[in-house]
N, C-alpha and C positions, 0 to 999 in steps of 0.2 A: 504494500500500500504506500501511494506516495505522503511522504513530510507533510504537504498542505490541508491533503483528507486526513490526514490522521489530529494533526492540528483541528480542523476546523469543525471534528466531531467530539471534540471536548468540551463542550457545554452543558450547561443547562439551564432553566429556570432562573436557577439559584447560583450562577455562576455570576462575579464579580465583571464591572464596567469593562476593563481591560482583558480578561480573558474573551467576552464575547468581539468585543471591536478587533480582536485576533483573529479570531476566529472569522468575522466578514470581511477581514483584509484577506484572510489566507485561499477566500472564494467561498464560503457558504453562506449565503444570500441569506438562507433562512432563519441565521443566528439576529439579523436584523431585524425579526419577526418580535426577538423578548426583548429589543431596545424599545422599539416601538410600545409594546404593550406596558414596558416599566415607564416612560416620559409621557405617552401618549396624555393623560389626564392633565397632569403641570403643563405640558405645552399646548393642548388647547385654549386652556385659561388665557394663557401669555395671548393667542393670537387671538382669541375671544376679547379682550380689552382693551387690545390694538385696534382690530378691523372695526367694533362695536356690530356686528353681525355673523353669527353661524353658519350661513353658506360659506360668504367671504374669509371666515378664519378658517374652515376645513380644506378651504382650495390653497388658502396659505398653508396651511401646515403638511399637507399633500405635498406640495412642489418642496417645501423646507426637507422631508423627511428624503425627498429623490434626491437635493445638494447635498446633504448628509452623507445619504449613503456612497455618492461620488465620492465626496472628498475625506470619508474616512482613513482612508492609508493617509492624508497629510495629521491626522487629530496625535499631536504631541504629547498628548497628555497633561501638557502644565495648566489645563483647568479640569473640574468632572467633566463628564459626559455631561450632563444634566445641562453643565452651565454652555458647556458649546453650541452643543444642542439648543439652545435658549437663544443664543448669538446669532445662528444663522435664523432662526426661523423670526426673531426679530427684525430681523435684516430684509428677511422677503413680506413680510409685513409694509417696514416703512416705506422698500420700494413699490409695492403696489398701490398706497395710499397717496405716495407722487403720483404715480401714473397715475391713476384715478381720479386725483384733482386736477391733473392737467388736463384731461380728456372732458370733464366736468368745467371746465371755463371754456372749452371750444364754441363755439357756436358758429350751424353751417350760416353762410352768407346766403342763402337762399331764405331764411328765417330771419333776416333783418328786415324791418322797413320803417324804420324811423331816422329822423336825422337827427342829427351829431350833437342838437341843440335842445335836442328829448334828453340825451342820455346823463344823467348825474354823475358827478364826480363825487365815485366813490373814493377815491382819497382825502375829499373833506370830511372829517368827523366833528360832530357839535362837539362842543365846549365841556357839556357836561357828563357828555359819555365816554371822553376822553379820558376826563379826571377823574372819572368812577372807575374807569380799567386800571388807571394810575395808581392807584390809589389801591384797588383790591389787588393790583400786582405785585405792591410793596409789602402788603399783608401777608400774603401768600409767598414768597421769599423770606421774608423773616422766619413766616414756622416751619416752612422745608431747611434753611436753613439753620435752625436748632435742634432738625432733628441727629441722633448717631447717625455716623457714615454708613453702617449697616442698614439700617432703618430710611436715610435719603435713599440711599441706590436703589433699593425696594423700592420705593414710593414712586420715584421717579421712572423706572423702570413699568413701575404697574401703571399709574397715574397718567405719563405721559410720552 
């Protein structure tokens, strides 16, 4: 039996991060199967409070878990799985929600029919709504910033 199979049927269940990421670098795809079912719940979450929709995070974390499994031979180990894991499928979150928002300010030029002197500029904000963002953004800074560095990364991570 070749080194790789033999390698790559040493799993199980209850086998440790690095033994299974071994074992689907060494070619068995199926050892993928108990990454998956170990993160799967935490990383819904994560792209559940990104996307703020369930279609949208399962398609995110669908395409996360196919980078993943790509780029496992590069995973060095100098984080858990969990948290790499967490990295990319962040990652394909924030870029979908660019795209999305860019695609979301397009509008076809067949769909216009006003002139240039309808349309508000939206770059002016009243006075007062200015100072209310201002103002709750400086709020909102001060208590993300007293909280522990453990406890901001969280927050920020989760929050925004």
């Amino acid at each position: 039996m070749n080194e790789a199979l033999r390698v790559a049927r040493t799993w199980s269940a209850e086998s440790d991060d690095a033994t299974i990421v071994r074992c689907v670098v060494a070619g068995d795809a199926a050892a993928f199967e108990i990454v998956m079912r170990r993160y799967n719940r935490r990383l819904f979450r994560l792209a559940r409070a990104t996307m703020r929709n369930d279609a949208d995070a399962e398609d995110a974390l669908q395409d996360a878990y196919v980078k993943a499994y790509h780029a496992l031979p590069q995973f060095r180990g100098d984080a858990s799985l969990s948290t790499w894991l967490s990295r990319i499928l962040h990652n394909e979150c924030l870029m979908r929600r660019r795209r999305d928002a860019r695609r979301d300010n397009v509008i076809p030029m067949g769909d216009v029919d006003v002139s240039e002197a309808e349309i508000p500029d939206a770059t002016i904000e009243r006075p007062e709504v200015a100072a209310m963002r201002s103002q709750m953004r400086a709020v909102l800074e001060r208590q993300v910033d007293g909280l522990p560095d453990a406890l901001r990364t969280v927050f920020v991570l989760r929050a925004i």
